[in-house]
KOLTI-881532 format. One record per residue (C-alpha): x, y, z. Coordinates in steps of 0.02 Angstrom, whole numbers, padded with zeros to 5 digits, always signed. Last residue first. Layout:
N
XYZ ...
//
This chain:
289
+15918+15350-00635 +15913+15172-00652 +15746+15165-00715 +15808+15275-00866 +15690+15214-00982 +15703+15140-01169 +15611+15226-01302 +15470+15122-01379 +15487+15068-01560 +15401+15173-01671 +15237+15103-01783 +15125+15080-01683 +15144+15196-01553 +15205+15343-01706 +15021+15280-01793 +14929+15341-01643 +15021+15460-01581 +14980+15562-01749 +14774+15501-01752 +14768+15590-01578 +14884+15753-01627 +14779+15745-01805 +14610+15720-01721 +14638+15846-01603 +14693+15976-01726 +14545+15944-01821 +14407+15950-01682 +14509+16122-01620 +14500+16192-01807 +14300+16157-01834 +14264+16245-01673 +14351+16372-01699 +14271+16399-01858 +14100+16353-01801 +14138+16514-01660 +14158+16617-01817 +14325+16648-01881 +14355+16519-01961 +14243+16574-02129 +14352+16732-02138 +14500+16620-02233 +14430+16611-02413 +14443+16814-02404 +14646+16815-02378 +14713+16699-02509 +14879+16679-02404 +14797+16585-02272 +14755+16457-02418 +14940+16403-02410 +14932+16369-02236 +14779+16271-02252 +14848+16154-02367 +15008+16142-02292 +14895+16097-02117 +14808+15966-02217 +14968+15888-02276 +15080+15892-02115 +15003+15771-02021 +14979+15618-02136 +15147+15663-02187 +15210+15641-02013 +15104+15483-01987 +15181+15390-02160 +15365+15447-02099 +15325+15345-01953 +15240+15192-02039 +15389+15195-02165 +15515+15172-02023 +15451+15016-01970 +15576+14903-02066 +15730+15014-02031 +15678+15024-01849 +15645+14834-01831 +15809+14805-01910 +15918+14937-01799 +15823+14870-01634 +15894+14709-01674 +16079+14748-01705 +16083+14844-01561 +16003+14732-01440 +16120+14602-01507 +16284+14714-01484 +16228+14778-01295 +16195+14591-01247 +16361+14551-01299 +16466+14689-01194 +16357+14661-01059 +16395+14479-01050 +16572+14526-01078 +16569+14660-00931 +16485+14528-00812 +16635+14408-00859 +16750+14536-00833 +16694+14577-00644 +16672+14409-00621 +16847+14402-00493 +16739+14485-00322 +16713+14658-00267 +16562+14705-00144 +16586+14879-00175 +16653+14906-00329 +16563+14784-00429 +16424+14840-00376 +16462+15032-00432 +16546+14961-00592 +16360+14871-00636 +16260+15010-00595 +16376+15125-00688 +16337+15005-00843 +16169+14984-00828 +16136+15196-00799 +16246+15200-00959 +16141+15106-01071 +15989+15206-01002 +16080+15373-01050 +16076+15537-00980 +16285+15544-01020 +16309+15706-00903 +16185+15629-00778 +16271+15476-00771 +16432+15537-00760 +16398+15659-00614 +16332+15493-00512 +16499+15382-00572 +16585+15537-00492 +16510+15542-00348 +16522+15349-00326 +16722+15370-00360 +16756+15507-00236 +16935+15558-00264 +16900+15739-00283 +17011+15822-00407 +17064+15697-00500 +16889+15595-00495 +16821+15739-00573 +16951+15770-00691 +16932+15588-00744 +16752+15602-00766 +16739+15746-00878 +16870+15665-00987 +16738+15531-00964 +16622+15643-01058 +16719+15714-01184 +16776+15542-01247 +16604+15468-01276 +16566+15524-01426 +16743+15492-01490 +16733+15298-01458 +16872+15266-01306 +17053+15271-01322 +17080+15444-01251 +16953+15489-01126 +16903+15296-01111 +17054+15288-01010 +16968+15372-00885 +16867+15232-00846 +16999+15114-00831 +17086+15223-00723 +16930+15231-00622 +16896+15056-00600 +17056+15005-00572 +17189+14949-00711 +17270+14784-00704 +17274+14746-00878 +17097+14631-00875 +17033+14779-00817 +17076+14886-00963 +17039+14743-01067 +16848+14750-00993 +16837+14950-00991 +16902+14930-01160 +16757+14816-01224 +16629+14899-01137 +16648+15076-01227 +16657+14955-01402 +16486+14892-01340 +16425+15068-01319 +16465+15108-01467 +16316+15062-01570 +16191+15119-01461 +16263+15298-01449 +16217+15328-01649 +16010+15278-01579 +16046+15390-01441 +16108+15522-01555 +15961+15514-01683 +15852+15487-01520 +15933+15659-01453 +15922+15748-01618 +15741+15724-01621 +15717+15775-01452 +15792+15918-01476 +15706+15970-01633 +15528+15922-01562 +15577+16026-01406 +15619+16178-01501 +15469+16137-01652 +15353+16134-01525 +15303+16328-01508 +15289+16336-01697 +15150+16221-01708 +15057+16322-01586 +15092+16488-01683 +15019+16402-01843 +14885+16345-01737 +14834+16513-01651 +14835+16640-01832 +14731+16516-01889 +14623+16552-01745 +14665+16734-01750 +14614+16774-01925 +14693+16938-02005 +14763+16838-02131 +14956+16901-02127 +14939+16990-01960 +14875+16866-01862 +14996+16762-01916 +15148+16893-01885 +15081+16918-01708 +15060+16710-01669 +15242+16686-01749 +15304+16806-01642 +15211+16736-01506 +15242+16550-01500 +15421+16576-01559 +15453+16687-01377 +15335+16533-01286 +15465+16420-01376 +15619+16495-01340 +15591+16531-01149 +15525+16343-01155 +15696+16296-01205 +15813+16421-01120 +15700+16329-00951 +15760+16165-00996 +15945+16227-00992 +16072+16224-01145 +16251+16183-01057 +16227+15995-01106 +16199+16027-01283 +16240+15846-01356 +16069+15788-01384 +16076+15659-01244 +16120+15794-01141 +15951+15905-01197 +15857+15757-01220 +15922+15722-01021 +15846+15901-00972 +15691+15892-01045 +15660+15733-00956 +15716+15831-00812 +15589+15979-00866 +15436+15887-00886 +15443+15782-00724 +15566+15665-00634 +15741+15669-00524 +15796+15542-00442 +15972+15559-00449 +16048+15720-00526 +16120+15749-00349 +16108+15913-00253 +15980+15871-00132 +16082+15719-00093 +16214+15821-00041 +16196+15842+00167 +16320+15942+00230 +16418+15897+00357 +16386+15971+00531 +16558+15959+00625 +16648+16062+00483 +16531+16228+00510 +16617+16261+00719 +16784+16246+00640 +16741+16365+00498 +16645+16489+00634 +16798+16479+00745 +16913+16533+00600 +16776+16673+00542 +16799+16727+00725 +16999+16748+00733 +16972+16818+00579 +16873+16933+00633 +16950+16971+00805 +17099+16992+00709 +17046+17137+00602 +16970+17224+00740 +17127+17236+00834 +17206+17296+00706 +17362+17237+00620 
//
């Protein structure tokens, strides 16, 4: 072997040696504490099911909606403020769809949560560990949850770090319920203690009334929301069937016109909010992020 060859392996062995006495410091890395448009983003997106969609293939989708649908407006009626809202609209139906689907998969996730509980408690109550029981949720768990605490138990498998894991399973689940529960198992893990089961029971019942509440306040206020979106949605059908009439259109292009169409998209987005914060219960936070 040549000389060369050795002397640079001989260094890269030095240089690993030298590297392993200055750990690495990973809280940079970790999905904790994060906050802003695109990590909110980013837990509809995992609530939602499409964990390996980013934030940023999002807003790349929108702004690429936004202007084909801005182009082909303008086109059509040949009246760029029209043209501008229909193109606006367009640009929010990717984050309006996934956030719908995340709340219709949050609001699914509510009700098995408390099964999720229930075997981590009789797993416990078997002997198990925390992680075993855990990953036993991979098989005998509620499907939704299986693929992510299969997740978990390869994790743990290959590292052995249970609070890294727990921190990776949060952010794959992006779920308040789950934030409370990790909590919990994280506590319980370190200081230890025989009320483990008896703080997974409580859980388990809280998790079953909350759920069975919030289900009849949604299913009695759910008129009010469907009320705002076709409150919405009629004057801008209207309009968007007279952009096909051509002529009856050239009125909004004058600075009045422009004017006329920011007052009344305002109004709807203000008047919209409106009836969805009366009517829609609110969305529970991840404070334990």
């Amino acid at each position: 072997m040549s000389p060369v060859v050795i002397g640079l392996v001989l260094g890269a062995g030095v240089f690993c040696i030298y590297w392993s006495f200055w750990p690495q410091d990973g809280r940079s890395k970790s999905p904790r504490a994060r906050h802003g448009f695109m990590a909110r983003l980013q837990d509809h997106l995992n609530q939602a099911g499409y964990p390996s969609v980013t934030p940023t293939n999002i807003v790349v989708g929108s702004v690429v909606l936004f202007v084909l649908v801005f182009v082909f407006g303008a086109v059509v009626t040949r009246v760029v403020p029209i043209a501008l809202c229909f193109a606006l609209f367009a640009g929010a139906v990717p984050i309006s769809l996934v956030r719908m689907r995340a709340r219709e998969r949050r609001n699914k996730m509510r009700d098995l949560w408390p099964d999720a509980v229930d075997n981590i408690t009789s797993g416990v109550r078997a002997g198990l560990a925390l992680p075993e029981a855990l990953a036993q949720l991979a098989v005998h768990g509620p499907e939704e949850l299986r693929p992510a605490f299969a997740a978990f138990a390869e994790d743990y498998r290959a590292t052995g770090r249970f609070h890294d894991c727990l921190d990776r399973l949060k952010h794959r689940l992006s779920d308040p319920v789950a934030d409370r529960l990790v909590e919990s198992l994280r506590i319980a893990r370190e200081v230890g203690g025989s009320d483990l089961g008896k703080l997974l029971r409580t859980l388990s019942t809280f998790l079953r009334e909350d759920s069975r509440t919030r289900s009849e306040l949604e299913t009695r206020q759910g008129w009010t929301v469907n009320a705002a979106r076709l409150a919405v949605a009629a004057p801008w059908i209207v309009l968007g069937m007279l952009a096909f009439k051509g002529g009856s259109l050239s009125a909004y292009s004058s600075p009045t016109g422009w004017l006329i169409l920011a007052i009344g998209g305002g109004l709807t987005l203000l008047a919209y909010r409106i009836m969805v914060w009366i009517g829609r219960l609110p969305d529970e936070e991840r404070v334990l992020r």
